[in-house]
C-alpha positions as a printed Julia matrix, in Angstrom:
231×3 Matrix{Float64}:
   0.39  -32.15  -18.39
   0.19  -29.14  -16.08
  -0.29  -25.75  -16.97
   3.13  -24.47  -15.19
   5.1   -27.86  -17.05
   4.64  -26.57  -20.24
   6.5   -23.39  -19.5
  10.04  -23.3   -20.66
  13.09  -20.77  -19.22
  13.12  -16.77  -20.26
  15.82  -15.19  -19.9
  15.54  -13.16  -16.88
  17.47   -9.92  -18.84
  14.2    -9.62  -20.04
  12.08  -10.19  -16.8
   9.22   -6.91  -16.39
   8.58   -5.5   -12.94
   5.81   -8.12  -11.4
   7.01  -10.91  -13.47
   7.14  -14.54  -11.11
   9.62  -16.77  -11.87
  11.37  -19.75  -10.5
  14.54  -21.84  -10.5
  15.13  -25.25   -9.39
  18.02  -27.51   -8.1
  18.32  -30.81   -6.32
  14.54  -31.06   -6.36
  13.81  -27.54   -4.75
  11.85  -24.79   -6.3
  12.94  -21.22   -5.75
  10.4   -18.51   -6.38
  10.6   -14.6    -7.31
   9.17  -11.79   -7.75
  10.44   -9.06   -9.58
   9.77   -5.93   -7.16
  12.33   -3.2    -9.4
  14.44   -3.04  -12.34
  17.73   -1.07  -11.66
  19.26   -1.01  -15.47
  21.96    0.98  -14.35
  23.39   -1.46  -12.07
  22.09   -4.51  -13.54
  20.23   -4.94  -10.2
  16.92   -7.06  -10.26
  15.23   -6.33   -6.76
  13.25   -9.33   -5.66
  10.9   -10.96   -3.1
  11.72  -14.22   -2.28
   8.92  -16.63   -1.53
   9.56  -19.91    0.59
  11.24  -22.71   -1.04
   8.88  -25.56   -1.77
   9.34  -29.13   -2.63
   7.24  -29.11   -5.74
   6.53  -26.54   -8.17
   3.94  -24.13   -7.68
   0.12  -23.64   -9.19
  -1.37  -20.69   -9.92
  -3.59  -20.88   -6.81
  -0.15  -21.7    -4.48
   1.18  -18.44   -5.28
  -1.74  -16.03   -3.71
  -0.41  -18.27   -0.5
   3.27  -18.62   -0.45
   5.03  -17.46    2.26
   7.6   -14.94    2.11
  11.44  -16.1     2.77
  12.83  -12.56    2.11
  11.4    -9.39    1.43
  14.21   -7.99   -0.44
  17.29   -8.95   -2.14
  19.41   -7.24   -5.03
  21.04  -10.09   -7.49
  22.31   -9.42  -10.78
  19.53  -10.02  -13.08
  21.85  -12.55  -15.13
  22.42  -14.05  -12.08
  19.47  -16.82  -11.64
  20.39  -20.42  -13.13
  17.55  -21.37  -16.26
  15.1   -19.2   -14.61
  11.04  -19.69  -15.71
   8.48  -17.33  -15.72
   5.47  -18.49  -13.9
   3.18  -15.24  -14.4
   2.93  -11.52  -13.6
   0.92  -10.09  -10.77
   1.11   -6.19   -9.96
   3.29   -5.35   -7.26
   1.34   -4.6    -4.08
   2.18   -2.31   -1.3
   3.02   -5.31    0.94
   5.41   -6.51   -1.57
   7.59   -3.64   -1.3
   8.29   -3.57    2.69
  11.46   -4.82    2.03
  12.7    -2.71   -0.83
  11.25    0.25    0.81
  13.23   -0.47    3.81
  16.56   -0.92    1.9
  15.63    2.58    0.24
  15.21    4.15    3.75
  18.87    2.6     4.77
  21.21    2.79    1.57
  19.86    6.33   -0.33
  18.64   10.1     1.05
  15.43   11.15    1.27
  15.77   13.26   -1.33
  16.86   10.28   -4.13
  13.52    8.03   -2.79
  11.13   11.4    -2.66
  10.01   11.33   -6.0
   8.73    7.62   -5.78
   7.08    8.7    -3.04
   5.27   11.49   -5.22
   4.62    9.01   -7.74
   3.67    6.54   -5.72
   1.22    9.8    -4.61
  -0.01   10.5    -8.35
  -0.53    7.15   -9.05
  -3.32    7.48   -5.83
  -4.97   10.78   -6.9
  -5.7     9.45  -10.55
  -7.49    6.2    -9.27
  -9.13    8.17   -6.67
 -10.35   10.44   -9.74
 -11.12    7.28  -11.87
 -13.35    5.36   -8.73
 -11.03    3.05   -8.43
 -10.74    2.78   -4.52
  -8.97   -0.5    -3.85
  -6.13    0.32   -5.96
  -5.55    3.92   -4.79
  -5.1     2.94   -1.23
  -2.92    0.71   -2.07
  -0.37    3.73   -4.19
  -1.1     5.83   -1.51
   0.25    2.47    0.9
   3.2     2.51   -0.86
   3.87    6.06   -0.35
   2.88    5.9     3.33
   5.34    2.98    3.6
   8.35    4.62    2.03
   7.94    8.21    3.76
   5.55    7.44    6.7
   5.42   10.86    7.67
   3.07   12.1     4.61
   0.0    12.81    6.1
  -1.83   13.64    2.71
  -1.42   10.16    1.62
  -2.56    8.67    4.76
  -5.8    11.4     4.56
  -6.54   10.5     1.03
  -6.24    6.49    1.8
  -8.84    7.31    4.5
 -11.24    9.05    2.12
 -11.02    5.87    0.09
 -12.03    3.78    2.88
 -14.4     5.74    3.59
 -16.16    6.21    0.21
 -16.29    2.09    0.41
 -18.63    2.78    3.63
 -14.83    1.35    5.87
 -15.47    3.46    8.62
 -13.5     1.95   10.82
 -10.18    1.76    9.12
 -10.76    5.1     7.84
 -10.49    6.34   11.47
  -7.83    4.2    12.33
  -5.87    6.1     9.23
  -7.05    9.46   10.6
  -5.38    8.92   13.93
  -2.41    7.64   11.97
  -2.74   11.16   10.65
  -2.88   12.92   13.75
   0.37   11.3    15.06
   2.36   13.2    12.42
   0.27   15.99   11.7
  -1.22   17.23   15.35
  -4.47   19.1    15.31
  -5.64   18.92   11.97
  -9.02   19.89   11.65
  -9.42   17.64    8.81
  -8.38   14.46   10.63
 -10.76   15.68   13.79
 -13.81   16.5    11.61
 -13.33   12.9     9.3
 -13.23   11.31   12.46
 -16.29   12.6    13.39
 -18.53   12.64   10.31
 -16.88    8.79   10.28
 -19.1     8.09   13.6
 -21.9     9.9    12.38
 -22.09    7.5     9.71
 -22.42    4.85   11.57
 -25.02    6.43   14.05
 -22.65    6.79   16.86
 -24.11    9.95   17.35
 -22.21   10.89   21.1
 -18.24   10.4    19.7
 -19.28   11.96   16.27
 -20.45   15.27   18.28
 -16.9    14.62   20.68
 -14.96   14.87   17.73
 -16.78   17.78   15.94
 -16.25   19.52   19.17
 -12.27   18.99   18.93
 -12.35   20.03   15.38
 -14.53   22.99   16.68
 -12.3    23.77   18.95
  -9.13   24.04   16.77
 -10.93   26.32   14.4
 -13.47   28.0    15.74
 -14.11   29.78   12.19
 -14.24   26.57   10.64
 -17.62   26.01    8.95
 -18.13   21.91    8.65
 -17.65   21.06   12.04
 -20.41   23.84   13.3
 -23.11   22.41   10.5
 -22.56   18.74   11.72
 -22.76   20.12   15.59
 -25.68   21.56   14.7
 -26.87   18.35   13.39
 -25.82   16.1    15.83
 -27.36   17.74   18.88
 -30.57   18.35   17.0
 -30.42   14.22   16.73
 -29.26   13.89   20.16
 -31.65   16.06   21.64
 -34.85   15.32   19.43
């Protein structure tokens, strides 16, 4: 007997944000995953994963497609519904239900997700744990794109895992919304130095430079680079 056969229906009143679940008719299974709880409304916010002909293993579910990235059903409103498992609810998860917060609410009802979204990021960034804070700060970059600390910090995160690369992608993410940042310029720049691309790491110091002269960081590493340059 499989693992998933021996499972029997839970109410889904009493479903937890994360939970998977399923229902079945005429030989379908229809999967879930519990993005938000709304127990005002009654509201269950879910992903919707594609329907398969035959219920899913544990491994399936890390590869299930997605059907629908966001629907609001009453949470009383699935037929014998059965918990599969919980998995945490990832930044890519929430595209959906981020969008439908952008369309149906004001900034100012989804703003303090954002900022918690935002905590969440600075504690696991204080606790090491780099994988999981980009992803909070993800979620806050998806919901209010414009919030360039989030998008900083998630670089800083890539680049204490040695991700140069997609740390300087972020930092010209950065730079779209928040124009001449010597922060942005400079992490660019020590990003190249890092990986010994010594001629754009002294281009970008030279930017930074340039937008604060009085700035000390970017004259140090100058200082450095040209001495490696020109050795």
């Amino acid at each position: 007997m499989g693992f998933f056969s021996k499972k029997r229906p839970v109410a889904s009143s009493n479903y937890s944000e994360g939970d998977i679940f399923y229902t079945s008719s005429e030989g379908k299974y229809h999967t879930c995953k519990l993005l938000k709880s709304d127990p005002d409304s009654g509201t269950y916010h879910v992903l919707i994963y594609t329907t398969l002909d035959k219920l899913p293993t544990l491994s399936d579910l890390d590869h299930l497609g997605v059907s629908i990235y966001h629907a609001p059903i009453d949470r009383k409103g699935f037929s014998n519904p059965v918990l599969l498992t919980n998995k945490p609810v990832k930044s890519d998860d929430l595209i959906g239900y981020h969008e439908y917060l952008r369309q149906t609410q004001d900034p100012s009802d989804y703003i303090p997700l954002v900022n918690s979204y935002y905590q969440s990021g600075l504690v696991l960034t204080d606790a090491k744990l780099h994988e999981d804070a980009i992803d909070a700060y993800s979620k806050a970059i998806d919901l209010f794109p414009q919030f360039f600390e989030a998008i900083d910090n998630r670089a800083f995160c890539k680049m204490d895992l040695a991700r140069w690369n997609e740390a300087i992608e972020d930092f010209h993410l950065s730079l779209q919304v928040n124009p001449d940042s010597v922060l942005a310029e400079f992490s660019i720049g020590e990003c190249y130095f890092k990986m010994k691309d010594y001629p754009n790491a002294k281009s970008q110091f030279e930017k930074a430079q340039r937008i604060d002269p009085s700035h000390e960081a970017p004259r140090l590493f100058l200082d450095k680079v040209n001495k490696i340059l020109n050795g």
